[in-house]
N, C-alpha and C positions, 0 to 999 in steps of 0.2 A: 298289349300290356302298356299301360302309362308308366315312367318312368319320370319321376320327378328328383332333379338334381337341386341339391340344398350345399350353397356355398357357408365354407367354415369365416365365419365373419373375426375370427381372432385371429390367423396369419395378416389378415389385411390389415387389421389396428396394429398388430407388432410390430411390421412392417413399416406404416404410416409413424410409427413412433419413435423406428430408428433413424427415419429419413428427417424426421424433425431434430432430435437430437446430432445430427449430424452437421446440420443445418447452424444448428448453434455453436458447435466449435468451431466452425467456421466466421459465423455473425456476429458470435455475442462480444465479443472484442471492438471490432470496426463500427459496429453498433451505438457502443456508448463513446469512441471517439468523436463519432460525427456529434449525438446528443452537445460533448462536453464543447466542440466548435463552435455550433449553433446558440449555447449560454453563453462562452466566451466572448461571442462578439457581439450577440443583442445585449450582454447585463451595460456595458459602458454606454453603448448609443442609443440605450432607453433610459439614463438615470436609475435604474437598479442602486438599489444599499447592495455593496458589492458582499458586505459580508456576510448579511443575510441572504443573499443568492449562493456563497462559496458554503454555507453550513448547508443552506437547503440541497444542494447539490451530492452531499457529503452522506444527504441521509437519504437521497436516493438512489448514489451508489453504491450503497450497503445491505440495502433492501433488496436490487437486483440483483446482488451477486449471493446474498443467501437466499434466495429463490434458486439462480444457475446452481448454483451447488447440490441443490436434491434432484435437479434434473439432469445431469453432465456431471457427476461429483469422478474427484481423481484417486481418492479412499474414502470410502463409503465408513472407515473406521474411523474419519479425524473428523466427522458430526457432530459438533456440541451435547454434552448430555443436557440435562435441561438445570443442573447444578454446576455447570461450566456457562449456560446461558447468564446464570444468574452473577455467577463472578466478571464474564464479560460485559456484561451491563454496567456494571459496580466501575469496572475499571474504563469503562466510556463515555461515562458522566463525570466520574471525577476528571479525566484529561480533559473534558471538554470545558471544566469547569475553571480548572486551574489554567487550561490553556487557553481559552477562552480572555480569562482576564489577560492574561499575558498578552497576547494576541493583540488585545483592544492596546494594548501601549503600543504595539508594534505600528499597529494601523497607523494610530496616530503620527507616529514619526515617519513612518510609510508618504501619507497623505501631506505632511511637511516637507519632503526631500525631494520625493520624484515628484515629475515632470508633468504636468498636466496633457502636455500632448508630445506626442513621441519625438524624438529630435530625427528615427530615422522612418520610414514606413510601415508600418504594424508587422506587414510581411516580413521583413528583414529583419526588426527588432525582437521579435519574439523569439527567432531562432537564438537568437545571440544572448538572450534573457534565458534559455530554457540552458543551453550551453552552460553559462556562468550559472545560473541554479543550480543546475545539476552535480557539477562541479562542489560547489559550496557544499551539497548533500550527501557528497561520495566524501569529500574529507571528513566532514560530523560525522559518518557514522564509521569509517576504518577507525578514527579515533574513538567513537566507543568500543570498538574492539580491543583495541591497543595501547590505550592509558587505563591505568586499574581503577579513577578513581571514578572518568567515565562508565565503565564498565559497572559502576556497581548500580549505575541507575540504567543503564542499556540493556544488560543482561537480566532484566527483568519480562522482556517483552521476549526471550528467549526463554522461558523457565516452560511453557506448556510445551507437553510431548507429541501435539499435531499441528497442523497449518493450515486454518481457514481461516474467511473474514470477521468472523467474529471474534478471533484473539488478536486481529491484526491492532486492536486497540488496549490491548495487556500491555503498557506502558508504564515506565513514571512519568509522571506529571514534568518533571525538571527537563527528562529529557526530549520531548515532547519539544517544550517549549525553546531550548538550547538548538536545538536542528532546524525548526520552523523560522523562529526568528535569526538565527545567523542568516538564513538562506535570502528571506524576504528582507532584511535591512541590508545586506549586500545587495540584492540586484536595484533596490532604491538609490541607493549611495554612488550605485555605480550610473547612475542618471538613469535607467529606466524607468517610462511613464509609468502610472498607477495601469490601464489598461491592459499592459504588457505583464502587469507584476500577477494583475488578477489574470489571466489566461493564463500564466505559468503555474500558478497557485491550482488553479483548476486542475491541469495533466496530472500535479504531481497525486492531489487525490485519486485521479483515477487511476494512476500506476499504482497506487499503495495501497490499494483493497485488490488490486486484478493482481500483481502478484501476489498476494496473502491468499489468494482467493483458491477454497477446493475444488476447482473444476477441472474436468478432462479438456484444456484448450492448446494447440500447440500455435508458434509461430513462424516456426521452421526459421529460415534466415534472418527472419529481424529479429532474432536473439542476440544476433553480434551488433544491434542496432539500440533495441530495446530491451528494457528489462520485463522478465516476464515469470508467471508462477514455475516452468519449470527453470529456473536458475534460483529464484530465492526458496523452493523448495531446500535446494542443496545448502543455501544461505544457514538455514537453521540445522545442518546435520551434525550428529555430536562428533562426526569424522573429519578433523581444524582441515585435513590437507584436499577434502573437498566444498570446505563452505567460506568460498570466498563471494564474492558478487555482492559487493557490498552496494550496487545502483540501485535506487528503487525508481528509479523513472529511467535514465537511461545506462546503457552497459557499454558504453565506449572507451569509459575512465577502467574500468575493470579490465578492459583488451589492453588499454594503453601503459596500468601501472602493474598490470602480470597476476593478479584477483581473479580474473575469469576461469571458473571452472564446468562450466555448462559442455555437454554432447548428448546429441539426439538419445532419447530411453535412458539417461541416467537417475539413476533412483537414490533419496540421500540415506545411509547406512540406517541412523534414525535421527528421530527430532528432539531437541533439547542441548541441555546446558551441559560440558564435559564433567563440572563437578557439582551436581545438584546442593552436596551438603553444605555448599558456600554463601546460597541462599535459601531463603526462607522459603516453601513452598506458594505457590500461584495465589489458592485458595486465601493465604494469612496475607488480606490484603493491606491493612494496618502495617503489618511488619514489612511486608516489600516498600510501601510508602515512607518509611523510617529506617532503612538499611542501608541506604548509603552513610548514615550519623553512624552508624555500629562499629566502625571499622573493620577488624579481619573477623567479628564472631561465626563461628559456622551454626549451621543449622543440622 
């Protein structure tokens, strides 16, 4: 009797598909750090338009992390409908728009201030640039938490009930430009070369979509290092006495000023603003663009 054995070819691809996605919670991280070192240091020693390489950069870390998100996603529930697509578009063209100009004044004085060549060695200075950045960005934004007037333009980029990278750009425009610019006209003023200010500018993009970002990625210890999606998860929970971790590139000022609320598996209660009715819903993009002028009207 011939006896012919026929292999089931669909455990093999399940298989092969979880060793891949495996693959990527581990990769996809260190991945795009290396990418973001590899721009940082060729954009300055090849004449690169630094700004035109920091946008392009911006829009290919957005792309790759809404790719990781259907393949590693961390809720499969906080997917963009394709009517949240469309509001997220709306609100990433207008920041890029209004920030964008802003931006170009920044430059400018950027490009007037700091240093054409580093005072100390690229190595050394960068740390010390990424330090005082980060710094500069953990104050803006505790302070949008904690001044009400701030809050009315910060608390806009908290009004959506999930956390992926496509809301990580549901901003206002003011505030946007209030964070970016404090940070880059300080590390200018504080004599860091423009090279230094562009590689810090770089991390901070790629921390600001990798935490916003749905993906199942952990980092185990470099949470008390780095900021990471499961700490600004908890950032947007409507429960105040777990959503601190105000760093979006690093979490050392959050260990040091008592903010850190991150431990392995914690999940944030839910996502959003404690009192919705104080703002105008996500969708009325007009109205969040004009609500910090409204004073106290609820919605």
């Amino acid at each position: 009797m011939d006896i012919t054995t026929h292999s089931n070819p669909e455990p093999a691809a399940s298989m092969r598909a979880s060793v891949t996605r495996a693959s990527l919670r581990v990769l996809a991280y260190p991945a795009l750090l290396v990418a973001m070192a590899v721009v940082g240091m060729a954009g300055p020693r090849l004449g690169w338009d630094l700004g035109i390489a920091n946008f392009a950069f911006l829009f290919g870390t957005l792309t790759y992390f809404a790719i990781l998100e259907r393949i590693i996603p961390y809720d499969r529930s906080w997917h963009p409908s394709r009517r949240e697509w469309r509001w997220y578009g709306i609100y990433f063209l207008l920041t890029l728009l209004g920030g964008g100009i802003a931006q170009l004044l920044v430059s400018w004085l950027v490009a007037a201030v700091a240093t054409a060549e580093p005072a100390l060695p690229l190595a050394a200075e960068v740390p010390l640039a990424l330090l005082a950045g980060s710094l500069g960005s953990y104050v803006m934004h505790r302070l949008g938490h904690t001044n009400s007037w701030l809050w009315k333009l910060h608390g806009i980029h908290h009004l959506p009930d999930k956390v992926n990278v496509g809301n990580n750009g549901v901003s206002h425009i003011f505030d946007i430009v209030l964070a970016q610019g404090v940070v880059q006209l300080s590390l200018a003023f504080a004599g860091f070369s423009e090279p230094s200010v562009f590689l810090v500018g770089l991390f901070v993009v790629v921390q600001g979509y990798f935490t916003h970002a749905n993906i199942d990625v952990r980092i185990g210890w470099l949470n008390h290092v780095l900021a990471s999606p499961e700490q600004h998860r908890l950032h947007h929970s409507t429960d105040l006495a777990e959503a601190g971790n105000f760093g979006s590139d690093l979490s050392i000022w959050d260990q040091l000023f008592g903010s850190f609320t991150w431990r392995p598996g914690r999940r944030p209660t839910a996502i959003g603003v404690t009192d919705p009715g104080s703002f105008p819903p996500v969708g009325e993009i007009r109205a969040t663009l004009l609500h910090p002028l409204r004073g106290d009207r609820r919605y």
